[in-house]
TORKESE-863918 format. One record per residue (C-alpha): residue in one letter; x, y, z. Coordinates in steps of 0.001 Angstrom, whole numbers, padded with zeros to 6 digits, always signed. Example, Ala and Ser with C-alpha at 12.3 -4.5 7.8 and 13.67 -1.06 7.14 Angstrom:
<pts>
A+012300-004500+007800S+013670-001060+007140
</pts>
This chain:
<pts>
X+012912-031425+031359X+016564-031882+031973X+018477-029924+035212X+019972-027374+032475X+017106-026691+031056X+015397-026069+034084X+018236-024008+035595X+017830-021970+032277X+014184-021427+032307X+014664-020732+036426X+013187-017214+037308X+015813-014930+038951X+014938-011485+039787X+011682-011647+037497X+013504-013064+034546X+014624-016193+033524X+018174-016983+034238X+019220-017586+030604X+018397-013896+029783X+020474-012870+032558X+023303-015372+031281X+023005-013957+028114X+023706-010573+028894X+026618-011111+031132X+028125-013012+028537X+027897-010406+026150X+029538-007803+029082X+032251-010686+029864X+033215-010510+026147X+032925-007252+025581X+035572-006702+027934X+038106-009360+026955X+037935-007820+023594X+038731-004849+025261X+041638-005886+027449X+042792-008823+025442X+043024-007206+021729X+042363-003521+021871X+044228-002516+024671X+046216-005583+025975X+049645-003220+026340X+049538+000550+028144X+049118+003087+025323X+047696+006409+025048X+044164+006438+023397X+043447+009444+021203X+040379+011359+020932X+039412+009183+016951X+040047+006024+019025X+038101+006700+021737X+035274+007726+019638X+035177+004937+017880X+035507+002638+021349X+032621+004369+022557X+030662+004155+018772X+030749+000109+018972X+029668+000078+022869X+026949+002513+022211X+025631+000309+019205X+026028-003081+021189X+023811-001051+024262X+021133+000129+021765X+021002-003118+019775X+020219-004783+023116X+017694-002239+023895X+015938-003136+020196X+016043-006800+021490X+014282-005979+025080X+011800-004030+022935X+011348-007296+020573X+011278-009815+023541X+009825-007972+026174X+007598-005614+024470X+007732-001735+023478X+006930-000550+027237X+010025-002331+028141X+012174-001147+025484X+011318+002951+026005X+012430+002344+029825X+015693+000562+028821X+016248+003036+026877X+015113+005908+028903X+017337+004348+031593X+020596+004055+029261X+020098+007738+028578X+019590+008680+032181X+022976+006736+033108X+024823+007770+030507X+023900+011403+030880X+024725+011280+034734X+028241+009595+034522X+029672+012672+032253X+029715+014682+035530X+031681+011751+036746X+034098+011955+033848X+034868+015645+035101X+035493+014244+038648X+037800+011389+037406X+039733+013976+035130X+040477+016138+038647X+041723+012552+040037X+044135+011152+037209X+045710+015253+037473X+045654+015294+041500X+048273+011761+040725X+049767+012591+037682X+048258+009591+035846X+050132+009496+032427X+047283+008685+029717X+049157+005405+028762X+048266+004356+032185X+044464+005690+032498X+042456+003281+030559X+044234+000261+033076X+042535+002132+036013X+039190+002790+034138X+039054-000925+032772X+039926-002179+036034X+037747+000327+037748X+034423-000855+035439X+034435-004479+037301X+033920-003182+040337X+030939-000775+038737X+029680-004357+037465X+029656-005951+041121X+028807-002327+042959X+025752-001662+040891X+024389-005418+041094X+024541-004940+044858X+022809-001411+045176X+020197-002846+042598X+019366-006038+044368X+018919-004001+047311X+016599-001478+045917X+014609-003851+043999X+014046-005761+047117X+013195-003083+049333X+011015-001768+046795X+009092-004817+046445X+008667-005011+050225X+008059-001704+050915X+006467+000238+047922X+006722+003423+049734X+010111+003601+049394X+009551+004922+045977X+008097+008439+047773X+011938+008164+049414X+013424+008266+045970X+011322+010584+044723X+011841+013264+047668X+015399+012409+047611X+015590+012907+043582X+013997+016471+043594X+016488+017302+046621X+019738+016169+044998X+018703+017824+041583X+018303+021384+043413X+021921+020845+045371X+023390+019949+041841X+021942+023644+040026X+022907+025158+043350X+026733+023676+043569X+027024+023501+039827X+030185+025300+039681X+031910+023959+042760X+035025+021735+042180X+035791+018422+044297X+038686+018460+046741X+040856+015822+045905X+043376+016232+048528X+041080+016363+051770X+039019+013523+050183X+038147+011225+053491X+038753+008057+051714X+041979+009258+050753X+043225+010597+053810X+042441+006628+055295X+044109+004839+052452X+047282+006920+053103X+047039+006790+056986X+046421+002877+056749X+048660+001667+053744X+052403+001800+052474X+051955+004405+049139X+055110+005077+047223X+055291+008777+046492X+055808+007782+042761X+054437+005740+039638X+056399+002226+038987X+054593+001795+035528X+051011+000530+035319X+051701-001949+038066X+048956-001426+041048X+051359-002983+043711X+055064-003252+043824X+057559-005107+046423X+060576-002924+047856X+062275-002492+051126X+060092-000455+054151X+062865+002248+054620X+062057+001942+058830X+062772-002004+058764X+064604-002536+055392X+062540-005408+055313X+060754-005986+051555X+057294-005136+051558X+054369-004390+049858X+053561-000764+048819X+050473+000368+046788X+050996+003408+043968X+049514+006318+043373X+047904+003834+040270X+045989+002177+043056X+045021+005319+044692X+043746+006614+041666X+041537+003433+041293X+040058+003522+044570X+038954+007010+044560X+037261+006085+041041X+035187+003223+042327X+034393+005510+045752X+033126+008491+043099X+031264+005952+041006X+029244+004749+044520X+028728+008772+045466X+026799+008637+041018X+025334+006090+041874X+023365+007004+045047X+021483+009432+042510X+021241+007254+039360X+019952+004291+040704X+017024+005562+042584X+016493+007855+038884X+016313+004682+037434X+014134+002880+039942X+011762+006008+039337X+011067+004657+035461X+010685+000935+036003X+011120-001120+038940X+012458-004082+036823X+015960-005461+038027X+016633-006576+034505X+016099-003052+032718X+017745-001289+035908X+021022-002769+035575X+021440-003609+032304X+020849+000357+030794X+023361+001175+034174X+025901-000957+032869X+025619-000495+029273X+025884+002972+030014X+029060+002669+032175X+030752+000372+030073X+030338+003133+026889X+031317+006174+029140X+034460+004771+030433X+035872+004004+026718X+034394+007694+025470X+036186+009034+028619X+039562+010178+026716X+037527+012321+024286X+034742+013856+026682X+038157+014426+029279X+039606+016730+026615X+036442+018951+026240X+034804+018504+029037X+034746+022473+029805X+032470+022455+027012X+029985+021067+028503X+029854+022885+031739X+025715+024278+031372X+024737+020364+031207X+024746+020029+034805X+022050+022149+034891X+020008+020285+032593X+020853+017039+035020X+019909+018802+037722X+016044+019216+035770X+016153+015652+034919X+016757+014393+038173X+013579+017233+039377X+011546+015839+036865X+012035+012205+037707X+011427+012870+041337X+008565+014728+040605X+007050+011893+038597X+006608+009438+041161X+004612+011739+042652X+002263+012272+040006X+002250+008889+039298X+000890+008385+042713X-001709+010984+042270X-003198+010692+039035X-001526+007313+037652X+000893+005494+035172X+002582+008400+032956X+003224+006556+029646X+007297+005922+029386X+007354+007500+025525X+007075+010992+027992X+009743+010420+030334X+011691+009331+027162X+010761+012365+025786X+011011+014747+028450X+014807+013256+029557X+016089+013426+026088X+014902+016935+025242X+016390+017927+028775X+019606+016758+028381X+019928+017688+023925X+019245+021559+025317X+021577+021151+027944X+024436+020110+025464X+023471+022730+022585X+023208+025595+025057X+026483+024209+026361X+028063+023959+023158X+026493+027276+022195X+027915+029100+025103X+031185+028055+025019X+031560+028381+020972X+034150+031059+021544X+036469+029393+023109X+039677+029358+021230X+040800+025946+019549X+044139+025789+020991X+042427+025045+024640X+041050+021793+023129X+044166+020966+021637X+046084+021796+024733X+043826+019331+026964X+043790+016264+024182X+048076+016684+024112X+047232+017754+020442X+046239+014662+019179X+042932+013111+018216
</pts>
C-alpha cells in the first residue's frame, strides 16, 4: 500500500480521511461557485434568487444525507438528517438577529451577502473547533452528556420565556470593544472591509475598519452564542464527529443563501421559537431517558423534531395570515 493510499484509508475522528476529504471538497466548491460565478460582483439578491440559492444547497445537503444512509447505514442517515433539521431550524432565530445587525449599520443589501459569505468560513473553522472539543470530551468523559442534557432543557425554557425579547445591538459587549480598540469610519466605503485614509489626530494614513467589518464580527460572535445550544442538541442524537458537523454545516451553508427571503418575512414566523424552545426540551430530556431505560430509536427523534418544528411554522403562518401584503413587500424593497 502506497503513502496516499494509506493517508486516505487513515482514520481521523472515527472516519477515514478520504470521507472527510470528500466532503470538504464538495463545501470548498460549493462556495467558489458561489463567490466566483453567482455572486462574484455586489448585487442585491431577491427573494426568487434566494430561493432558488437555498433550493440547490438544500438538495446537495440531503443528497449527502442519502449517501451517509447508503455508506454508513440507515441509523446513520436518520441522525444526519435529524441533525440537518435541528441546525437548520435553530439558525432561523439567527437570521432574525442578523437582520437587527445589517439595520443597526445600515448594510445596503448589495453589500449583505459579502458579509454572510465571508461570515460562513469562519462558521466552517468555529464549528470544527467546538466539535472537536465536544467529541473529545465526550469520549473521555461520557457524563458530560448529563451536562448537555441539563443544559438543553434549561436553555429551551429561557428561549419560551424570552421569546419576544429583542437583542440590543448598540450595548452589545463585543461591540463596545471593537469600537474602543479599533479606528471605525462612521460610514460605508463600498463592500471593502478595510480602507486606508489619514487619522484626523496625526494626519498620518492609516488603517480604519467599516461598519462592513463591524457587521461581520458581530455575525460570527452571534453564530458562536447558536452554537453553544446547537451543538450540544446535536451531540444529544449521535456522538459521531462526522454526522455532527457535516448536518451543522450543511445547514449553515443553506441558511445563509435562504437568508434574503426568510429576512423579508421573518415576522411571520415569530410562534416558531416556541416550537425550538420544545425541541431543544425534548432533546435534553432524551439523554435522560436514554440513560434510564436505553437507546430511543433515531426514526423518533426524527419524528418528534420534525413534527415540532412543521406545527411551529403552520401555527406561525396561521397566526399571522392577516397580516396585510404590503408589510412583506415593504421588508423585501418590493421585489422578489
Amino acid at each position: 500500500m502506497d503513502a496516499l493510499s494509506s493517508f486516505l484509508l487513515a482514520d481521523f475522528l472515527g472516519k477515514p480521511a478520504w470521507i472527510w476529504l470528500a466532503f470538504i471538497s464538495i463545501v470548498i466548491a460549493l462556495l467558489a461557485f458561489d463567490l466566483g460565478v453567482l455572486h462574484k460582483d455586489s448585487k442585491e439578491i431577491g427573494v426568487r434568487e434566494s430561493l432558488l440559492l437555498s433550493a440547490g444547497y438544500i438538495s446537495v445537503a440531503l443528497v449527502f444525507g442519502g449517501w451517509v444512509w447508503w455508506y454508513l447505514g440507515a441509523q446513520s442517515g436518520m441522525e444526519y438528517y435529524t441533525g440537518f433539521l435541528i441546525e437548520k431550524s435553530l439558525s432561523m432565530d439567527n437570521v432574525f438577529v442578523i437582520a437587527l445587525i445589517f439595520t443597526y449599520f445600515a448594510i445596503p443589501r448589495q453589500y449583505q451577502h459579502r458579509v454572510l459569505f465571508w461570515g460562513i468560513l469562519g462558521v466552517i473553522v468555529l464549528r470544527a473547533i467546538m466539535i472537536g472539543l465536544g467529541a473529545t470530551l465526550v469520549s473521555q468523559f461520557s457524563w458530560i452528556l448529563y451536562l448537555f442534557g441539563a443544559f438543553l432543557v434549561l436553555t429551551g425554557i429561557k428561549m419560551w420565556i424570552v421569546a419576544d425579547n429583542m437583542p440590543d445591538i448598540a450595548n452589545n459587549p463585543l461591540l463596545k470593544f471593537l469600537k474602543k480598540r479599533m479606528r471605525v469610519t462612521d460610514d460605508l466605503h463600498g463592500n471593502a472591509f478595510w480602507v486606508t485614509k489619514a487619522d484626523p489626530a496625526t494626519g498620518k494614513l492609516v488603517r480604519f475598519a467599516t461598519p462592513l467589518f463591524l457587521a461581520l464580527m458581530l455575525i460570527e460572535f452571534v453564530d458562536l452564542v447558536f452554537a453553544v445550544d446547537s451543538v450540544p442538541a446535536i451531540f444529544a442524537i449521535t456522538t459521531d464527529p462526522f454526522i455532527v458537523y457535516t448536518s451543522n454545516i450543511f445547514a449553515i451553508l443553506g441558511l445563509r443563501a435562504l437568508y434574503f427571503a426568510l429576512a423579508a418575512m421573518i415576522h411571520r414566523f415569530h410562534y416558531l421559537k416556541y416550537a425550538l424552545s420544545l425541541v431543544l426540551v425534548f432533546i435534553g430530556t432524551k439523554i435522560f431517558f436514554v440513560g434510564i431505560v436505553g437507546k430511543m430509536p433515531a426514526w423518533i427523534s426524527l419524528t418528534v423534531t420534525f413534527g415540532l418544528i412543521a406545527g411551529g411554522v403552520v401555527f406561525s403562518l396561521w397566526k399571522t395570515r392577516h397580516l396585510p401584503r404590503e408589510t412583506v413587500l415593504a421588508e423585501s424593497g418590493g421585489r422578489g
